[in-house]
N, C-alpha and C positions, 0 to 999 in steps of 0.2 A: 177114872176119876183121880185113880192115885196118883196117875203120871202126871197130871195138869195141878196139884195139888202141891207136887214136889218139884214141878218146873218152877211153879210163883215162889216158892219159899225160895230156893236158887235166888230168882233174880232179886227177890228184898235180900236178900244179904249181900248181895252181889252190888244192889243199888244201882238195881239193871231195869226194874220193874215200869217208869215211864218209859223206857222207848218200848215195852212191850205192851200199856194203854197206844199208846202213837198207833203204831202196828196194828192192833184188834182195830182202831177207827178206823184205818185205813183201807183196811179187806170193808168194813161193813158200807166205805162211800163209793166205791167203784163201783156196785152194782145198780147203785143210783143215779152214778152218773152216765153208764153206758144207757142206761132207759130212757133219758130224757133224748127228745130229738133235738136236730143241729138246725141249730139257727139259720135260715135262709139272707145271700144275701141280698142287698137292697139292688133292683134293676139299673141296669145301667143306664145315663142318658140315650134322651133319641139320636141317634149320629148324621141321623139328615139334618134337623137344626143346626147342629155341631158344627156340620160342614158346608148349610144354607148362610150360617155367621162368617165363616173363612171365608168363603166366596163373595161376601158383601164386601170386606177388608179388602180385599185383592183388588175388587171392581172399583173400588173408589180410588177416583184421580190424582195423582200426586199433586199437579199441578193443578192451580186455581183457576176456573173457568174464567176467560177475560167479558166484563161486562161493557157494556152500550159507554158510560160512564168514564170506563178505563181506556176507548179508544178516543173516546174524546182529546186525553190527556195527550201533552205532546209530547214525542220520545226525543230523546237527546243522542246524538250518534254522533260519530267522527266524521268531518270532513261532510263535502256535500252530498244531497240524495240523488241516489242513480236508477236511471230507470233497469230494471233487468231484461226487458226484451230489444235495450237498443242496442246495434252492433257494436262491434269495440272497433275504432279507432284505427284508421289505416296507417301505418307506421312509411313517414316517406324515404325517400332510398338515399342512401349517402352517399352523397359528392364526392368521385372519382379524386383523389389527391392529387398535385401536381408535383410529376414525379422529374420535372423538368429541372434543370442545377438553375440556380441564380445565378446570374455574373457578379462578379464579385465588385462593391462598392468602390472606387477610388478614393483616395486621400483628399480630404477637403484640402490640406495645406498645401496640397501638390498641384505645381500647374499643369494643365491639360489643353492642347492645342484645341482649337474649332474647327468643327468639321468642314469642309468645302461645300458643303451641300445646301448650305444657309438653315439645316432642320433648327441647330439650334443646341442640338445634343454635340459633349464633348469626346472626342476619341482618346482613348486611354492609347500612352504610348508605352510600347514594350518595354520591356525590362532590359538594360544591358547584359550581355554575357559577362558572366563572370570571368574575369583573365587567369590562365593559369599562373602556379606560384614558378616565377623562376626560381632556378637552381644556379650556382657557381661549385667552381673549382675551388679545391681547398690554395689557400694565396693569391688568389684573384685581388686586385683591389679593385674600389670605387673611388674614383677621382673628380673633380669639376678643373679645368680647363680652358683657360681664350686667352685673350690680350685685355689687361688689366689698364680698364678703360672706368670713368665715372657712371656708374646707371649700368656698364655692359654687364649682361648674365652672361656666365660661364657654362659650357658644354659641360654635361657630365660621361663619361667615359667608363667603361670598363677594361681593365688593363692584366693581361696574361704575364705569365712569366717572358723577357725580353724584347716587349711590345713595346715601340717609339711612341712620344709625341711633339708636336701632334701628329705626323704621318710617318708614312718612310721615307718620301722625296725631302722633307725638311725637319729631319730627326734633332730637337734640341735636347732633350732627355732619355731614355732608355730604361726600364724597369727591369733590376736587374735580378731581383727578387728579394728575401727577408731574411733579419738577420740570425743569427743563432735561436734568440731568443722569442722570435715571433714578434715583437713587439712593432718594429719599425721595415720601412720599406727603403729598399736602398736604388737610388737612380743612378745613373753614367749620366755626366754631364760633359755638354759639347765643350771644345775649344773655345769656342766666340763667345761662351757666356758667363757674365759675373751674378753669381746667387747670392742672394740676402733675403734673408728670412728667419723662421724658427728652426729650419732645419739646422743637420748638423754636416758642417764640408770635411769633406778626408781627403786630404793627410793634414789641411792645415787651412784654416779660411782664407789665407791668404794666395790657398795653390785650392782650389774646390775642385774635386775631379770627381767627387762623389758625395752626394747630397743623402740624409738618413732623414723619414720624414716619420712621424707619427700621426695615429687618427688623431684628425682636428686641427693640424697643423699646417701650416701657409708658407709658399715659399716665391717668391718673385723673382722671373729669370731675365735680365737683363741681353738684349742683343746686339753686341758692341762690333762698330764698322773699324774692321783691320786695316785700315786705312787713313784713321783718322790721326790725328796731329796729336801727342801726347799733352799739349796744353792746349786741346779744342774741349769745349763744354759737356754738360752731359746731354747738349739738346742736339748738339752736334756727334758724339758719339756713339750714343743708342740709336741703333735703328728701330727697335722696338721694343717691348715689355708687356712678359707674360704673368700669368699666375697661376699658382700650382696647387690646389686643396686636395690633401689626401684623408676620404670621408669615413673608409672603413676600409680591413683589411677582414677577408673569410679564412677564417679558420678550422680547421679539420675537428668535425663536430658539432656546428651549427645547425640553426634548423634547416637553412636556406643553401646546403652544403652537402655535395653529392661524392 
């Protein structure tokens, strides 16, 4: 009794004494509480229900049952309705191409002979061959040549280094080639002949023994009868009368120049 006596006074001075009420409560409710029995809990649902409800969920249709009503309605689709059990469509086979060349059309502006046949169709006529390009020598000239006549065309000529014309049996000129400068072409002229023209006579126009011609230039050679009378005309002393055009002189490095 003592000891329980001198423990309280401790805790009032201590000012310890409620948590030691707490405490005695506490020992005197545990044995009450262990006494009482434990609440049972509440049963659990039926789980066949449970799982009679799931099963109802699941079974029902997502989709809406279509009624008598709803086929009546007309359905709206693309394009027209096809039957499903009819065959498809035999695919027919494609026309071999013609692998044949066309001839080629003629020129309307062009004329075309008729055929002998009387069909009616025109025969296209060949094409000419194309000529090769000539070539000269570098000093070659091209000259035109005759007797300088009203209306007459003049021969044109090509003429080598100391090439007569017009021939060799009746040489009245002689090509004797060019001068320093390339520029002109120099002839030997016969005795019997008096020149006048553009060219230019050496030593002296009054003594012409050599004629200097340029392209483009003309030169007219008179053929006087050594026999005639010094006061006979000029109808009486020409035997004839030539002309002389020197058209083009080739030069080393042309296109046409080998």
């Amino acid at each position: 009794m003592n000891v329980l006596s001198t423990t309280w006074q401790q805790l009032v001075r201590r000012r310890l004494w409620p948590v030691a009420v707490l405490l005695v409560a506490a020992l005197a409710a545990v044995p009450v509480l262990l006494s009482r029995e434990a609440e049972v809990p509440p049963p659990p649902a039926d789980p066949v229900a449970v799982t009679a409800e799931a099963e109802d969920s699941i079974a029902e249709p997502v989709v809406a049952k279509v009624t008598a009503a709803d086929r009546d309605k007309r359905r709206r689709v693309l394009g027209s309705r096809k039957d499903p059990f009819e065959p498809a469509p035999v695919k027919k086979a494609a026309k071999p191409k013609d692998e044949t060349p066309k001839a080629e059309e003629p020129d309307k502006g062009a004329e075309t002979p008729a055929s002998s046949g009387g069909g009616g169709g025109g025969v296209v006529a060949p094409a000419e061959p194309v000529k090769p390009k000539k070539y000269y020598e570098a000093g070659t000239l091209v000259v035109r040549f005759g007797e300088a006549k009203d209306g007459a065309e003049l021969e044109r000529f090509t003429l080598a280094k100391l090439a007569p014309l017009p021939d060799d049996e009746f040489p009245l000129v002689v090509y004797m080639g060019l001068t320093k400068d390339g520029k002109k072409a120099k002839f030997l002229v016969d005795a019997a002949i008096e020149a006048d023209g553009d060219g230019d006579c050496k030593p002296h126009p009054s003594s012409c023994e050599t004629i200097l011609l340029a392209p483009g230039e003309t030169e007219f050679l008179d053929v006087i009868d050594p026999e005639a009378a010094e006061d006979a005309t000029d109808e009486e002393r020409i035997l004839a009368q030539f002309q002389l055009d020197l058209v083009d002189i080739k030069h080393a490095g042309d296109d046409d120049v080998r």
